[in-house]
C-alpha positions as CSV (number, residue, x, y, z in Angstrom):
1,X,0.0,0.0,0.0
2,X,2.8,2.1,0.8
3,X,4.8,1.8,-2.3
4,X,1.1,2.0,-4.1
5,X,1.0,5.6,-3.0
6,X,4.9,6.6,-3.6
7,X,3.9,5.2,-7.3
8,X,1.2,7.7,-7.2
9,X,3.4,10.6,-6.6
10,X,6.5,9.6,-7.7
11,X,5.4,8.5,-11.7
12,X,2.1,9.3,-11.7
13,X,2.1,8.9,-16.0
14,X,3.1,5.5,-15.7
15,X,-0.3,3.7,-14.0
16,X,1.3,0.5,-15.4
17,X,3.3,0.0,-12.6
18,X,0.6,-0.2,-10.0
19,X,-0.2,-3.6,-11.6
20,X,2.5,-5.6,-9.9
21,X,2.1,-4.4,-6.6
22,X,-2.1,-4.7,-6.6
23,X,-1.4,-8.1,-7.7
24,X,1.1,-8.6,-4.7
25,X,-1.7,-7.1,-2.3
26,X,-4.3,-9.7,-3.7
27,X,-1.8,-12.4,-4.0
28,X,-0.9,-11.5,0.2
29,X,-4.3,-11.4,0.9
30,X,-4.9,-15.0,-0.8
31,X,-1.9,-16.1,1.7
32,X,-3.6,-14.4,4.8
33,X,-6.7,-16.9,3.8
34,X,-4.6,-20.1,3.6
35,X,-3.4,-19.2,7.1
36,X,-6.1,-18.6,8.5
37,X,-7.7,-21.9,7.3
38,X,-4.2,-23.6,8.6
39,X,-3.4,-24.3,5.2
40,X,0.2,-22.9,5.9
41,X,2.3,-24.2,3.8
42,X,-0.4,-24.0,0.5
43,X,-0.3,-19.9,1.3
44,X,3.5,-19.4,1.8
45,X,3.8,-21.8,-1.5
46,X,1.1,-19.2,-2.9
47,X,2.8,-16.1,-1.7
48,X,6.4,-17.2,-3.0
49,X,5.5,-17.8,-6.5
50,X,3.0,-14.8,-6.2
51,X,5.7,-12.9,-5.3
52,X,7.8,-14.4,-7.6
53,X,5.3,-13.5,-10.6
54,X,5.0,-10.0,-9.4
55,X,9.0,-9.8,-9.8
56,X,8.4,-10.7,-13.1
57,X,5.7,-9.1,-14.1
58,X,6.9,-5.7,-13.0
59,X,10.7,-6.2,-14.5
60,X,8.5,-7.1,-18.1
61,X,6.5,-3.4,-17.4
62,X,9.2,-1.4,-16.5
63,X,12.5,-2.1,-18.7
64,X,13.5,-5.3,-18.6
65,X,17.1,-6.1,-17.0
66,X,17.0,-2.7,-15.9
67,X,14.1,-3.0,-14.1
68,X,14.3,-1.9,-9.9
69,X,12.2,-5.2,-9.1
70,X,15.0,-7.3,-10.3
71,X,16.6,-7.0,-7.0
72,X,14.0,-8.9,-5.5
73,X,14.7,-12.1,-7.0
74,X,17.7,-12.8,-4.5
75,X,15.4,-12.2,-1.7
76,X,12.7,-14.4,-3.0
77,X,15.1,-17.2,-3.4
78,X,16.1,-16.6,0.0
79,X,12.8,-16.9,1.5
80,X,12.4,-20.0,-0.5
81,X,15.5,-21.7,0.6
82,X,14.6,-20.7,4.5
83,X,10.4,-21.6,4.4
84,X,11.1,-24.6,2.5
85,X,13.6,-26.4,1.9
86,X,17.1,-25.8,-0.6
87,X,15.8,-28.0,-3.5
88,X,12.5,-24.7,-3.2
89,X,15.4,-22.0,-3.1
90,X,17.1,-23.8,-6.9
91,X,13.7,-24.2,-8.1
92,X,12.9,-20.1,-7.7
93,X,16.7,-19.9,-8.8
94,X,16.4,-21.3,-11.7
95,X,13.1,-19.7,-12.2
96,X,14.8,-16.5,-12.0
97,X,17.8,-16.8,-14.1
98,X,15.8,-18.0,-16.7
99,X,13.1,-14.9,-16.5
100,X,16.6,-12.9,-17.0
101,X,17.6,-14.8,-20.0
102,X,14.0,-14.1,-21.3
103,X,13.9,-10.3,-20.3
104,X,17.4,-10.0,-21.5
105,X,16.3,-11.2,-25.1
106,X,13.2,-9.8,-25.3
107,X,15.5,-6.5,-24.3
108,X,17.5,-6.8,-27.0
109,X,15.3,-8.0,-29.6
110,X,13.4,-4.6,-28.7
111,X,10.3,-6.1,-27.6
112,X,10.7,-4.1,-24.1
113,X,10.2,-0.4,-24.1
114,X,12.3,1.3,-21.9
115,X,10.7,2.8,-19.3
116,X,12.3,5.9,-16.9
117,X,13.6,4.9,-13.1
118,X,13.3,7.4,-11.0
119,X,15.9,7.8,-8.1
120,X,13.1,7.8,-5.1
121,X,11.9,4.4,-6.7
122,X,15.5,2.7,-7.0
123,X,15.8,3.7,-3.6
124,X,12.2,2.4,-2.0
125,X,12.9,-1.0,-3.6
126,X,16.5,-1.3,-2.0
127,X,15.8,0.2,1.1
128,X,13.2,-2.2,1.0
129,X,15.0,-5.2,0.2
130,X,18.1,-4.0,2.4
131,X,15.7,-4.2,5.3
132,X,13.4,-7.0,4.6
133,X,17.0,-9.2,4.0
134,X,18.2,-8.1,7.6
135,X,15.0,-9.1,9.0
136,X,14.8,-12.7,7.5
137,X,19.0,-12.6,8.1
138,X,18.2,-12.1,11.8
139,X,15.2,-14.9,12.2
140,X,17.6,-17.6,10.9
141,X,20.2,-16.9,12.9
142,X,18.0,-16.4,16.0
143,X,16.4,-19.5,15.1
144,X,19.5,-21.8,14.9
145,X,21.1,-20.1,18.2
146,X,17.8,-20.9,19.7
147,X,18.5,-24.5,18.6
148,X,22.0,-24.8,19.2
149,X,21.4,-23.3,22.9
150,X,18.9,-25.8,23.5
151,X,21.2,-28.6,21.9
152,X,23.9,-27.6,24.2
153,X,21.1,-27.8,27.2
154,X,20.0,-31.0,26.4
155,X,24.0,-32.5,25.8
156,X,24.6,-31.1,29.3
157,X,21.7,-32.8,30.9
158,X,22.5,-36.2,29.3
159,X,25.9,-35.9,31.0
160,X,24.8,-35.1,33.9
161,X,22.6,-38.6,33.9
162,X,25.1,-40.8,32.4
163,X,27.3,-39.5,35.2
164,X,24.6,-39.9,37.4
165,X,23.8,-43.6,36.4
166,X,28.0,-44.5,36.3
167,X,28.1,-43.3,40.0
């Protein structure tokens, strides 16, 4: 919603690019609902490649290669490789570097029109992605400290009982 409205004011000749994100907003929504049924891993699997599709979608409306959104496709791979599993994260790889190959051709077979970036815009999307990384950087660590302080817990406590059953 927020970007929504820096669209708005930032290029407001180019309605085009409200597309992607009012997809992303209906594809989020359509994750909220999987959720909230307890279909958790159907809406995450939704949002990725919704996500993934917006990406795409919004580096075909706005130039190609040169397209801001094309430094979301790290992060998506990311969050595929951490809510899924690896063999997720080199599916939406390969996903991705193939969608390049595509956009790059298309780009230079001129079938892309090139479309203006503006500054604020480059630097909503890595802001963006800057913070959102750090966030999803920080929960995996945290997560396997979590699990590593509890292994440690657990190692202690068994030899504390195998001494416990020697004596």
């Amino acid at each position: 919603v927020v970007y929504l409205f820096i669209l708005r004011i930032a290029v407001p000749d180019q309605v085009a690019r409200m597309a992607g994100p009012s997809a992303l907003l209906l594809v989020s929504a359509f994750a909220l609902y999987c959720h909230r049924r307890r279909r958790i891993r159907a809406g995450l699997l939704a949002l990725g490649i919704g996500v993934w599709l917006e990406i795409t979608l919004m580096a075909t409306i706005t130039g190609g290669m040169k397209a801001p959104a094309i430094y979301l496709y790290p992060l998506i791979i990311l969050m595929a490789g951490w809510l899924f599993n690896p063999r997720m994260a080199l599916a939406f790889a390969f996903m991705s570097v193939l969608a390049c190959v595509v956009l790059t051709l298309a780009e230079s077979a001129g079938l892309l029109e090139p479309v203006p970036n503006r500054s604020l815009l480059l630097l909503v999307i890595q802001t963006g992605v800057l913070i959102f990384t750090t966030v999803i950087v920080s929960r995996i660590v945290g997560g396997y400290q979590a699990r590593l302080e509890d292994v440690k817990r657990l190692g202690g406590e068994l030899s504390e009982r195998i001494s416990a059953l020697a004596a």
